[in-house]
NUGUTI-498774 format. One line per 10 residues: their letters; for each residue x, y, z of C-alpha. Coordinates in steps of 0.001 Angstrom, whole numbers, plus 500000, padded with zeros to 6 digits. Last residue first. Example, Ala and Ser with C-alpha at 12.3 -4.5 7.8 and 13.67 -1.06 7.14 Angstrom:
% NUGUTI-498774
SA) 513670,498940,507140  512300,495500,507800
//
This chain:
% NUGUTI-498774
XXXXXXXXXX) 717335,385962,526827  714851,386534,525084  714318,386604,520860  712889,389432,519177  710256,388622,516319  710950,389354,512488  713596,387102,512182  715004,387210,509057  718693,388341,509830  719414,391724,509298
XXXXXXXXXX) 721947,393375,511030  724053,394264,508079  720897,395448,505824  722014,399048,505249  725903,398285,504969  729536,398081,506957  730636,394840,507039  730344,391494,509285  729580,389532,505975  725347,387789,506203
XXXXXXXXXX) 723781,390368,504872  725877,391482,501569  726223,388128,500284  727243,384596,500779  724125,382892,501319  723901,380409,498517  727420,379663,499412  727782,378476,502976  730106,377145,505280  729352,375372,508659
XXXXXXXXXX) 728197,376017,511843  726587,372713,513827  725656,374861,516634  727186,372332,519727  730346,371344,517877  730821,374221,515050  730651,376404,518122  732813,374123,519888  735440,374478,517756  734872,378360,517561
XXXXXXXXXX) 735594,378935,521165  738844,376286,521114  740339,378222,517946  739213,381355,519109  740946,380723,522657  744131,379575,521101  744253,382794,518937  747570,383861,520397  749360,380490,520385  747646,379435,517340
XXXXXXXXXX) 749172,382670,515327  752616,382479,517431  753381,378761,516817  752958,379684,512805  755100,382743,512630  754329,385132,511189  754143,387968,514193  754210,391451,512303  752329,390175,509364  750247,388295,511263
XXXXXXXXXX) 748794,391271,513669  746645,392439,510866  744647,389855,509275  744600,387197,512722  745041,388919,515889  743184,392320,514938  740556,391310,512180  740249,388016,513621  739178,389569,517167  736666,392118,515123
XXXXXXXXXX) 735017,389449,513767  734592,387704,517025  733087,391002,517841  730855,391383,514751  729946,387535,515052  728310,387986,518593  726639,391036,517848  724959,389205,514611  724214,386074,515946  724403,383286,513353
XXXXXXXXXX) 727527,382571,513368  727612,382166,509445  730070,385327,508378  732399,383539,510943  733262,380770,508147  733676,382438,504704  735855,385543,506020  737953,381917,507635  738204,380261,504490  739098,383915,502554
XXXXXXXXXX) 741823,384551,504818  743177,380996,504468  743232,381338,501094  745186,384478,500779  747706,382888,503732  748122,379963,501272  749234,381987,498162  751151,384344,500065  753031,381091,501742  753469,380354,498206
XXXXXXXXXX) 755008,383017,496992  757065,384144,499755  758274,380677,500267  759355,380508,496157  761492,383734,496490  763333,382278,499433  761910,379178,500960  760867,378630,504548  763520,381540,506153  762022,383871,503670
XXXXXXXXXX) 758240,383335,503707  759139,383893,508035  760932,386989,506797  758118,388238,504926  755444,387100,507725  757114,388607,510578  759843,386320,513234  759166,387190,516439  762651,387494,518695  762698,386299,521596
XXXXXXXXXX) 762722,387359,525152  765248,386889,528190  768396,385389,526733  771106,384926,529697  772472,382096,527776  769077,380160,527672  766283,381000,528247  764812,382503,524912  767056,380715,522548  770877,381550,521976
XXXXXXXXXX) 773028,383844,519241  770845,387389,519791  770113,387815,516245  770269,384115,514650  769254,382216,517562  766136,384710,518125  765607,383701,514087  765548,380092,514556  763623,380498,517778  761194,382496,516293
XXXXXXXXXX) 760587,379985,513623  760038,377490,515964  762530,374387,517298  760643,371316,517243  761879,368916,519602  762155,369339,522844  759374,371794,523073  756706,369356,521213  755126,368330,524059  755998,370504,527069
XXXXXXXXXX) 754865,373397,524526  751712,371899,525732  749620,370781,522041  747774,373525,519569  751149,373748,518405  751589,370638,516983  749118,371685,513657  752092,373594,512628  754639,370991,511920  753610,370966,508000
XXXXXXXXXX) 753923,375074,508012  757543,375325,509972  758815,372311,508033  758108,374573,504632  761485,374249,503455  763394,375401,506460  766039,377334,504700  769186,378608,505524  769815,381473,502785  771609,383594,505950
XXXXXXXXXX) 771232,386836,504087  768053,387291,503209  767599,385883,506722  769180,388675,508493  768271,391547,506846  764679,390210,506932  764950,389627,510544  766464,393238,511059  763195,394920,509054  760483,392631,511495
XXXXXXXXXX) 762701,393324,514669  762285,397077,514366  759266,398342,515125  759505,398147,518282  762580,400090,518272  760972,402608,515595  757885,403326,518001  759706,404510,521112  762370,405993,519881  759811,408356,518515
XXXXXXXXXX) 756972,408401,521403  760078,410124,523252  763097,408829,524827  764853,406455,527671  761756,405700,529371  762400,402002,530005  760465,399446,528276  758012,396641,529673  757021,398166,532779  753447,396746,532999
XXXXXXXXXX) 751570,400195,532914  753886,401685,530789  753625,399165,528094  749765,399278,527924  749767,402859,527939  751646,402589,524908  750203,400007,523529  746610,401549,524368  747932,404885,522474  748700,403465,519825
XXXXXXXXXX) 745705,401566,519209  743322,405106,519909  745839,406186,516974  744943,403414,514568  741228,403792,515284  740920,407266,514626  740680,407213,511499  738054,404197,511740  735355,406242,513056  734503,408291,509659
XXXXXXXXXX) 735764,405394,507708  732340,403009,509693  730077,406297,509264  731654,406690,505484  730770,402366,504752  727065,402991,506040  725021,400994,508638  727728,401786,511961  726410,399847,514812  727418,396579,514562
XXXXXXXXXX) 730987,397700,513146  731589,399888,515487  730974,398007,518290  733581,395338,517495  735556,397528,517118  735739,398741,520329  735029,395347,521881  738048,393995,520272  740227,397204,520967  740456,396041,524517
XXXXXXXXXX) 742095,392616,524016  744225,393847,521262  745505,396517,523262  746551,393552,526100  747806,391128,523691  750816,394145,522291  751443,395002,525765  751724,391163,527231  753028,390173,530607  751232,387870,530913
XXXXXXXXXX) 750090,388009,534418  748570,391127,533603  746519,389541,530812  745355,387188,533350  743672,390182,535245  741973,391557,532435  740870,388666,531179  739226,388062,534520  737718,391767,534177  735737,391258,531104
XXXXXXXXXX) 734611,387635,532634  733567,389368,535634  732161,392610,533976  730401,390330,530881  728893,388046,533755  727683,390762,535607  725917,392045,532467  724106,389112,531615  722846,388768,534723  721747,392342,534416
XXXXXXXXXX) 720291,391540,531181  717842,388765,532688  714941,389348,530230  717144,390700,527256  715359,391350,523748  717967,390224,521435  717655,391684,517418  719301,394795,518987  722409,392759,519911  724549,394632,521875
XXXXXXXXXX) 724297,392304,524738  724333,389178,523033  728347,390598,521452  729428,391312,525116  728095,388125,526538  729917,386271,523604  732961,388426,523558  733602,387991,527378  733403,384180,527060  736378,383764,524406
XXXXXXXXXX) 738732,386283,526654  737632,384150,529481  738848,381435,527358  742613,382905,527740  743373,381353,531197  743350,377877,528972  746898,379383,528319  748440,379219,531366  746648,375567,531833  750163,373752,530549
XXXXXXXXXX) 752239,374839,533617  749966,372531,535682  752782,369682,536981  754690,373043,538489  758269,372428,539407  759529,375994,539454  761720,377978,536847  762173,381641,536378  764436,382751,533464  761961,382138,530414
XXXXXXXXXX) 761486,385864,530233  757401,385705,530468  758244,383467,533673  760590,386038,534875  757833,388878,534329  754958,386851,535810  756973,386183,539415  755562,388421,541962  752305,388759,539508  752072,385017,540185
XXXXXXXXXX) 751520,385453,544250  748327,387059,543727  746138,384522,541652  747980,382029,543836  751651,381491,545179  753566,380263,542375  752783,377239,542242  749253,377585,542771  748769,380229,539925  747958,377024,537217
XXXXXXXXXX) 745472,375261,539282  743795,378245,539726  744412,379222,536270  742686,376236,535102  739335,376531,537389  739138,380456,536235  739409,379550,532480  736962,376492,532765  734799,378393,534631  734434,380857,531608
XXXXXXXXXX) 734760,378610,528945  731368,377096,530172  729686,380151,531099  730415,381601,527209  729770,378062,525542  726355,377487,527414  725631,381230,526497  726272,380110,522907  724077,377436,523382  721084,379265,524631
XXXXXXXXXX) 721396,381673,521767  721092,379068,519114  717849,377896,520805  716293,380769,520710  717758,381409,516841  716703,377530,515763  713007,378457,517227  712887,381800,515418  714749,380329,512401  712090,377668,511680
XXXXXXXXXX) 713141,376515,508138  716753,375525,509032  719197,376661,506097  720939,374300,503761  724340,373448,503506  726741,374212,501370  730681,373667,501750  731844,373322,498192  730054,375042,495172  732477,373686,492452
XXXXXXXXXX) 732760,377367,490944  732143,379273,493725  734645,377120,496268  737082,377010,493318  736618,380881,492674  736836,382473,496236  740054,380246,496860  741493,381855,493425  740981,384991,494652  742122,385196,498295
XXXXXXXXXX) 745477,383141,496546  745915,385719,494083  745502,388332,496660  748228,386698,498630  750228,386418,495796  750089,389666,494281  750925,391191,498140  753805,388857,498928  755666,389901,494997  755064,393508,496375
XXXXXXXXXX) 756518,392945,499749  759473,391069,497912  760304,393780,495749  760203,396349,498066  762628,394267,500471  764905,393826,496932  765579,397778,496934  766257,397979,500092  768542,395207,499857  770227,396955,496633
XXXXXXXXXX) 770585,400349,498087  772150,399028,501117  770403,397953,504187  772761,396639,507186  772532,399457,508957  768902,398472,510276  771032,395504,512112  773537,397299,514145  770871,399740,514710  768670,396801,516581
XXXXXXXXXX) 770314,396385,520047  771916,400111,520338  768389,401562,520179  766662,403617,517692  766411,407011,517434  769840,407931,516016  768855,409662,512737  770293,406937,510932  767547,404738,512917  764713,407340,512380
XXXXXXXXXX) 765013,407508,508572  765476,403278,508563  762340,402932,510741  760516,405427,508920  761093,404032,505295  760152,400811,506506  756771,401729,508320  755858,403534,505539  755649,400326,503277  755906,397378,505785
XXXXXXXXXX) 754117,398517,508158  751236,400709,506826  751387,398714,503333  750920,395657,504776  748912,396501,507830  745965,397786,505450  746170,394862,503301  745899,392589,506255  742491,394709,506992  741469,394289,503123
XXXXXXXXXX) 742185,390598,503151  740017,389907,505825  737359,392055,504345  736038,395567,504198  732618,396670,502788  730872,398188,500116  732320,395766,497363  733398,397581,494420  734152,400894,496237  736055,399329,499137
XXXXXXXXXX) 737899,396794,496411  739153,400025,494805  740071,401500,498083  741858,398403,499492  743784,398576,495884  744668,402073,496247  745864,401961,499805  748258,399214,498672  749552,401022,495891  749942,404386,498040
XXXXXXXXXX) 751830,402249,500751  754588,400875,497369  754938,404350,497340  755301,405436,500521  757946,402585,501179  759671,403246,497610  760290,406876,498476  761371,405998,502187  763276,403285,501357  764335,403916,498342
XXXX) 765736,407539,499785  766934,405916,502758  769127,404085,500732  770577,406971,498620
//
């Protein structure tokens, strides 16, 4: 009976889901934050649920997370549905209610410069000021950072035990790992100038080195991380990216985007064999419903547990954008509550060699039962909206499509699979940096008079319109 809930209920609960994104998609002409994250909601956590359980009692999934998948009865199946749909109502509550208040009381305008030839040249400049900046900055820091350990060469010797937290060396610039990822920042802004029809390059093939060596520098510290899931995301940036700057109807953009999920299946799985992160001990099956596991086991878990955080994991968030050498000792994550809880030690320690992500429905569990799912729903809603509101103003269209396209994967989708709040600024540390100085040197801000069909990174005829009748140089 419980795999018929959760494979009935999954599928439906998916259809539900699918219905609303298409309803919106008709209504609007274009996708959103909120439609993306709607899109992983009911693709993981609708059929991805049924499948998992299905494939675990059909003994496809490993010894590490059965135990766990077992655990669903009728009645915890049956309450998992219910929580995904109470998640969904108030997320797009809170996307709607955010979109009202800053309509109705008209926050965040600004007005627009009158000259927009001479603000564009001059807008362009400073984003490739941000891109070259970044860009040393990245290389600089992970020298400093790969010294320890031998170099840019000598850290691949060692980049699996550091990802496992069972490699230790005194190194006083463990902290610049992560300013490695502004190359990532740098290689969408010369990637987004150079497809920019509006952009008439004079020095393109300057340009284009820069894109390769930055492109390929991401690459490379990528590598040392370790990271399948990062890696994909990486690449399918510029994919998408592309797609939506170049596709001017909604069934052009649908037309290409079936085939996106199973071009980003096949990059995490070539992405996993090419670092070595699982061993080949089955087919694309096993494959697929052990790493899909952790979110359905944490819920288990933590439905369970009733050991609540109360929201400390939301008001100790802004810490993260700090060295974990910081706050290490003495905040203790979401992910490292729930790694305790499944595998009974932290990453590190006890012979533990990875953690455990915690997902957004589990995460809305462990910070308050019913009442966390609600109202982180509510805030992640507005929060979706806030940042829609903001990149629709970066005023280059290329360049905004493929930031765009960066949120869309490591911010609307990715989040519901890895919820928790250290994760999200962890992973998008070089968009939160990039964008900061953005705002800093191009004075972007929010905007309500303009808030329409031009200026969202959708699909539609006047997308890549911008006002400027003459081409700007770079």
């Amino acid at each position: 009976m419980v795999l018929i809930i959760a494979a009935t209920g999954g599928l439906l609960f998916a259809f539900i889901v699918f219905f609303i994104v298409y309803f919106r998609l008709i209504r609007k002409k274009r996708f959103e934050l909120l439609d993306w994250f709607l899109l992983s909601l009911g693709t993981f956590n609708g059929i991805g649920f049924g499948f998992v359980l299905w494939a675990t009692y059909a003994g496809k999934n490993s010894y590490n997370w059965t135990p766990w998948i077992i655990k669903y009865d009728d009645w915890a199946s049956f309450t998992y549905l219910l929580m995904n749909i109470l998640l969904l109502i108030s997320v797009i509550f809170g996307w709607n209610l955010t979109n009202m208040l800053i309509n109705n009381f008209k926050l965040f305008q600004h007005k627009q410069k009158k000259d927009l030839s001479v603000a564009r040249k001059d807008t362009i400049r400073k984003m490739l000021f941000i891109a070259y900046l970044m860009f040393v900055t990245s290389v600089v820091s992970y020298w400093l950072y790969t010294k320890a350990y031998g170099g840019f060469i000598g850290i691949f010797k060692y980049s699996t035990a550091i990802r496992a937290g069972v490699f230790y060396v005194e190194n006083p610039f463990s902290f610049l790992q992560i300013f490695g990822s502004f190359s990532f920042f740098s290689s969408f802004i010369f990637f987004g100038i150079l497809i920019d029809k509006k952009i008439k390059k004079k020095n393109s093939l300057i340009l284009f080195i820069a894109f390769i060596l930055s492109f390929i520098f991401s690459l490379y510290v990528l590598f040392t991380w370790v990271g399948r899931v990062s890696l994909a995301v990486y690449v399918l940036t510029f994919f998408l990216g592309y797609i939506l700057y170049n596709h001017k109807n909604i069934f052009g953009f649908l037309s290409k985007l079936i085939f996106f999920p199973f071009i980003s299946l096949f990059l995490v799985i070539i992405s996993d064999k090419v670092l070595k992160r699982s061993s080949d001990d089955g087919g694309i099956l096993n494959f697929l419903t052990k790493e899909l596991s952790f979110p359905f086991a944490s819920y288990i878990v933590h439905i369970s547990a009733q050991d609540y955080r109360w929201f400390k994991d939301l008001l100790v968030s802004p810490i993260y954008i700090l060295p974990q050498r910081v706050w290490g000792q003495l905040v203790d994550t979401a992910s490292d509550i729930n790694t305790i809880y499944i595998i009974g030690a932290r990453k590190g320690e006890l012979g533990v060699t990875g953690s455990i992500p915690v997902d957004m429905l589990s995460f809305s569990i462990i910070e308050g039962s019913v009442v966390g799912v609600l109202l982180i729903g509510i805030f992640w809603g507005a929060l979706l909206l806030i940042v829609e509101r903001f990149i629709s103003n970066i005023p280059i269209k290329g360049v905004m499509f493929i930031i765009y396209a960066n949120i869309v994967l490591n911010v609307a989708i990715l989040n519901l699979l890895y919820g928790d709040p250290q994760h999200l600024i962890n992973r998008n540390f070089h968009m939160i940096i990039g964008v900061f100085l953005m705002v800093f040197f191009l004075k972007i801000s929010f905007t309500i008079n303009h808030m329409n069909s031009r200026t969202y990174p959708f699909i539609n005829d006047n997308c890549c319109k911008t006002g400027v009748k003459t081409r700007d140089h770079v």
